[in-house]
N, C-alpha and C positions, 0 to 999 in steps of 0.2 A: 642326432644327425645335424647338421651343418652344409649350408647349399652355397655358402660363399666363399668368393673365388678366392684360390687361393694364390697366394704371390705371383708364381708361376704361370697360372691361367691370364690371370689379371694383364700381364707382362703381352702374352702373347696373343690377347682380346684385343689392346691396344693395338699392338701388330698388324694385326690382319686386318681391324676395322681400316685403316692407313691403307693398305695393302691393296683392299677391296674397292677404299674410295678414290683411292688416286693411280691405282694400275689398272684395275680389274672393268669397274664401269665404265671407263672412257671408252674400252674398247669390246666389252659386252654386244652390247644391239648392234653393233657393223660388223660383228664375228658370225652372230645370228644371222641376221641380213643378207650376207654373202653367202652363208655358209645352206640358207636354206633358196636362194637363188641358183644353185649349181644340178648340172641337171646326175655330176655323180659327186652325193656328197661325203662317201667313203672314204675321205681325204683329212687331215693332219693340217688344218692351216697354219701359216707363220706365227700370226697372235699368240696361238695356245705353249707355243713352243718356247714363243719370247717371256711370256706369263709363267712358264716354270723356271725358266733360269734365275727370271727375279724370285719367287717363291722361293728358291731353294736359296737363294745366296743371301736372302734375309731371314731365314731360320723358320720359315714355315711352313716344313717339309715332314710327313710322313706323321703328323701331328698324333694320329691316332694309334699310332706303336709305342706298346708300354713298355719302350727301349729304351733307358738316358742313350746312348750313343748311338743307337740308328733312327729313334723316332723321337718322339715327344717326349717319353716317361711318365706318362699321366695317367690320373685312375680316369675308368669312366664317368664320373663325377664331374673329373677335371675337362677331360675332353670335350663335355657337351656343351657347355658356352662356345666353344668352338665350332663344334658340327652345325650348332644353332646359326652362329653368324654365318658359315658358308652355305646353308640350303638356303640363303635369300639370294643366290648366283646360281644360274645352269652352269658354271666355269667355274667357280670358285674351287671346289672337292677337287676338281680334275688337276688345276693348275698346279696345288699343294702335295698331288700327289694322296689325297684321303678318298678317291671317289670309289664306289661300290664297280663289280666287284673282287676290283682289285686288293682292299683294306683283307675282304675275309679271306682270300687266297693268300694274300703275307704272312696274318694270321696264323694261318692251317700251317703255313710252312715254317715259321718262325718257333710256332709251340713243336710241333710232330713231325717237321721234315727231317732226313738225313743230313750231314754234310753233304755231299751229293747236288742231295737235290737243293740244299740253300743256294749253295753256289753255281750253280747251273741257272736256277727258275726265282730263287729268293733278291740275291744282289742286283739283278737288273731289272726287279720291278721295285725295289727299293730306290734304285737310281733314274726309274722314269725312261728307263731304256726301252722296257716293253709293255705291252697293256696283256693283260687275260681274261678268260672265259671258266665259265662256274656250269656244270652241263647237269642236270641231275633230272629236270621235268621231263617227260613226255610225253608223246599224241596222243596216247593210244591207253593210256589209264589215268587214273583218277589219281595223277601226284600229290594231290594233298595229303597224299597217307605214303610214305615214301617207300613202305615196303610192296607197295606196288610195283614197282619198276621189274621192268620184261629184259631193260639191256644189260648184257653181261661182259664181265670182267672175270675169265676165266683161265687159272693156271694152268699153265703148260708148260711142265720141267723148270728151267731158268725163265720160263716167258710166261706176260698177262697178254692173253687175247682177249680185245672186246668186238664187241657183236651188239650191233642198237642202232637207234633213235631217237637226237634229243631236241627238245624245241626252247624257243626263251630262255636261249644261251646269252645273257647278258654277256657285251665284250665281244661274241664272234665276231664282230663285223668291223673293227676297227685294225686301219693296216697296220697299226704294231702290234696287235694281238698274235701272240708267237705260242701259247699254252692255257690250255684247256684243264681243269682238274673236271675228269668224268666221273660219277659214281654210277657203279655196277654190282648187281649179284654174281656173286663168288661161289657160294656155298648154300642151295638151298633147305638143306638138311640139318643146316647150323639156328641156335636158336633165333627166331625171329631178327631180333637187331645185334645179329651178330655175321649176317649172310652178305654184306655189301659190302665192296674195297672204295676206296678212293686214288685213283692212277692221275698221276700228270701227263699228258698227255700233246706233243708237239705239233701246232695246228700243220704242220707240212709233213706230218707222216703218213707214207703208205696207205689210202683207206678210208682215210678222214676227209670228209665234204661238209664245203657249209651250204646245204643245197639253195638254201635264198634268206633272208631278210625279211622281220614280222614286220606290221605295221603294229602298232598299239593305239588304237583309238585314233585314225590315220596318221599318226605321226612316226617316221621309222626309228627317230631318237638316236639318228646318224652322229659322230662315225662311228660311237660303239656298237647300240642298235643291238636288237636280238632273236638272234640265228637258228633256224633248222637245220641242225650238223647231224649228217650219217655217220658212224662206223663199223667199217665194214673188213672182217678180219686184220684188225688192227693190232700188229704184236711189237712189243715194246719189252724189254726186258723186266722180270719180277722188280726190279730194285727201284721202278717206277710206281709201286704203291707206295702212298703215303702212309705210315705208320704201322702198314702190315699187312697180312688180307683179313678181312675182317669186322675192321677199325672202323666203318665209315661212318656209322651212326654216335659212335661215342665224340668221333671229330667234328661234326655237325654241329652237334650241341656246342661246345666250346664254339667253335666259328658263329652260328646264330646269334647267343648273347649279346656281344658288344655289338654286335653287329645291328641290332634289330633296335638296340640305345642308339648307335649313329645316324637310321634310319628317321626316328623319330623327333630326335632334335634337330635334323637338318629340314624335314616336315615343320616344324614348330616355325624355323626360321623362314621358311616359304609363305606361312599363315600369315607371320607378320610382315612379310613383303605384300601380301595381298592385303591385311587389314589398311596398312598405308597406302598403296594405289587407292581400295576405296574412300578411306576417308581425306585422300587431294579430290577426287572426282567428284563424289559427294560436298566440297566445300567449294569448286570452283565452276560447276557444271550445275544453270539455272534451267527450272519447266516450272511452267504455270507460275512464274512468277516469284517462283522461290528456290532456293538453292536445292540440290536434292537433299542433303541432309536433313533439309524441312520436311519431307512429304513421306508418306507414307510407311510409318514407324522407321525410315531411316536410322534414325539415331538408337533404337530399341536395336536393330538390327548390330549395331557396328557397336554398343557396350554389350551384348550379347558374343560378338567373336573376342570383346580382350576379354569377358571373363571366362572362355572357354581355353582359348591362347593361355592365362594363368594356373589354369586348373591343368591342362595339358605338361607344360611346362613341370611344375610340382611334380606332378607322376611319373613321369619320367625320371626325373634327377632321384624321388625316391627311390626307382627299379636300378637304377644306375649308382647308387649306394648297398641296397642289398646287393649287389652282383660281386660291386667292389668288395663286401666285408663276406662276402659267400654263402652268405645266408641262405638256408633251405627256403625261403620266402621268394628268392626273385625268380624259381620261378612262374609262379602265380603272376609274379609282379609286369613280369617281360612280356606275359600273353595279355593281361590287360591293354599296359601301354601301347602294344599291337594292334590292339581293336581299335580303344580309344583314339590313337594320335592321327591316322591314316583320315579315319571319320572327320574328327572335328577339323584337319585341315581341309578336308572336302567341301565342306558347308560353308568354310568361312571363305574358300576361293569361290564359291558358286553365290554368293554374296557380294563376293567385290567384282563378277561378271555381271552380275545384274545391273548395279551401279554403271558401268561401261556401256551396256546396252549392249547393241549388235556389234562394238569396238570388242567387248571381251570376247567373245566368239572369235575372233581372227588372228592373224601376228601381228597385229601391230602393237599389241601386247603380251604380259608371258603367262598370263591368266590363263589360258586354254591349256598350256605344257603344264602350267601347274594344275590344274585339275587333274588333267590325265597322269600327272606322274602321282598325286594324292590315291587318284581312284586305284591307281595299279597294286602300288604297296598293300591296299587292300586285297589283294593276293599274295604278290610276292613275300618270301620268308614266311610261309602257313597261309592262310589263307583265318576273315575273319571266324570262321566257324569253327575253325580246327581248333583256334585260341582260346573261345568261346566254353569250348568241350572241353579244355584244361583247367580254365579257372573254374569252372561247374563243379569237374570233379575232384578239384582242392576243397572246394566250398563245402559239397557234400560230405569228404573223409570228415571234416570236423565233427559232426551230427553219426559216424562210425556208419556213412552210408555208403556204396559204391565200390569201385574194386579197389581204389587207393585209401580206401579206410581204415589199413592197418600198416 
């Protein structure tokens, strides 16, 4: 295997680094600034709008589509120096067009959508025209295990009725969020992962509410933000499943994959935005006389986060090779990275808040968002325990123990 960038990445690392440092930063912290000064911040500012036309008109659009003509054409491999550089920007992913969880709804629609439905819900989030929502958790069971889910999606002649509940609808909240992919039980009689559909789903149809807006860790993580949406006999014609009825869990998995690669290398690049605040704070911020870097295993601490950032880094790009070569291994590989990457960016942001003192606590750095958005991934896409339970029971088949030991 081989982790160096190839022509192509290389090309467009340059790119974006450029991109980031002379479009993107200038106008970061007064997008922030404003944006979290408004008393409704479910709003679209100018910035972001102005930040995708240059993204798009210098080629750094849709980077994570393994389309030569609508996205990137890159393996995940190739990708990840890139998701890595843009998780060091709250903006960055959005501006290009790569931000969550719009990448896995393209995705789902580019591999298993109809004509139809490309051109309806595919073309205009490819061109930035609209944002969407991913609905699948809810209140009321234990979604980590997804055959849980009580909301349904259920045929009716030429029509899907659903019927439910969802919460931590990543996307409801932002005003061009136009489509929803719901997943719902179809058939409970069907084998286990074979009873749930996947419907696209029009946030203005008949039925459908986004009853309010989470906080996470008090932050709403405005404009996208994420939504408790009802539906409530919502019918939409059959030809709004995605791939069939049936299909949801087989589609899943393919959407997860890259997905949970993009997660963790844009995490990676978050780490190393917090390892750098720490070590400016740490080399220019004196107590007792001595810089902090001096005091108190400072310096144990901060070669402790890059060689955790290293190790991180590596596991990753391994998962994001077995993926690309299809190896029966990634997925062992993907749950690890999962656990792992979520974690060690948490430690190392909670690291460069100490460094800051009672400044990381606040906005006037992004120390705080990055924790919380570190902490959250440790749920979001599985949860760490569910990955935990996969890699166990790879580890066991080996030794002919457990149910996957044959």
């Amino acid at each position: 295997m081989d982790f160096a960038h190839s022509e192509r990445t290389r090309e467009l690392l340059d790119r974006l680094i450029s991109f980031q440092e002379n479009e993107v930063a200038p106008r970061e912290e007064p997008y922030h600034r404003e944006l979290l000064s408004m008393q409704d911040p479910w709003v679209v500012l100018p910035a972001i709008e102005e930040l995708k036309a240059k993204a798009k008109s210098e080629g750094l659009w849709n980077l994570f589509l393994p389309d030569q003509e609508r996205g990137g054409g890159l393996s995940n491999v190739e990708y990840a120096p890139l998701a890595e550089r843009m998780g060091r920007s709250l903006i960055s992913a959005e501006v290009c067009n790569c931000n969550a969880p719009d990448t896995g709804n393209m995705e789902v629609l580019w591999h298993f959508g109809s004509a139809e439905q490309k051109e309806r819900w595919l073309e205009p989030l490819l061109e930035g025209e609209i944002r969407s929502a991913f609905c699948m958790t809810e209140p009321d069971v234990a979604s980590s295990d997804a055959t849980n889910m009580q909301a349904t999606a259920t045929l009716d002649g030429d029509e899907v009725v659903l019927n439910g509940r969802k919460w931590w609808s990543t996307g409801a909240g932002h005003p061009n969020c136009k489509v929803a992919i719901f997943m719902g039980l179809t058939d409970p009689a069907a084998d286990r992962y074979s009873q749930h559909s996947m419907v696209l789903v029009p946030l203005d149809a008949p039925g459908v509410k986004v009853e309010r807006m989470l906080q996470a860790m008090g932050f709403l993580d405005a404009p996208a933000g994420h939504g408790e949406v009802s539906f409530t006999d919502v019918r939409l014609p059959a030809s709004a499943i995605v791939g069939g009825p049936g299909q949801a869990f087989a589609i899943a998995q393919a959407r997860l994959g890259p997905g949970r690669i993009h997660h963790c290398m844009r995490l990676i690049g978050l780490a190393e935005l917090a390892l750098e605040l720490a070590c400016r704070r740490a080399t220019e911020r004196v107590a007792f006389g001595k810089p902090l870097a001096n005091l108190g295993g400072n310096r144990e601490r901060i070669a402790d986060a890059r060689i955790a950032i290293e190790q991180a880094r590596l596991h990753v790009l391994h998962a994001a090779w077995l993926l690309d070569t299809q190896s029966p291994q990634a997925i062992g590989a993907v749950s690890q990275i999962k656990v792992a990457t979520p974690n060690m960016a948490q430690r190392v942001v909670d690291m460069a808040i100490q460094l800051h003192g009672g400044g990381g606590l606040s906005n006037e750095f992004p120390l705080a968002g990055a924790w919380t958005a570190a902490r959250a991934l440790r749920l979001a896409d599985g949860p760490d325990e569910v990955h935990r339970g996969v890699v166990a029971r790879l580890e066991l088949a080996r030794y002919g123990k457990g149910k996957w030991s044959s």
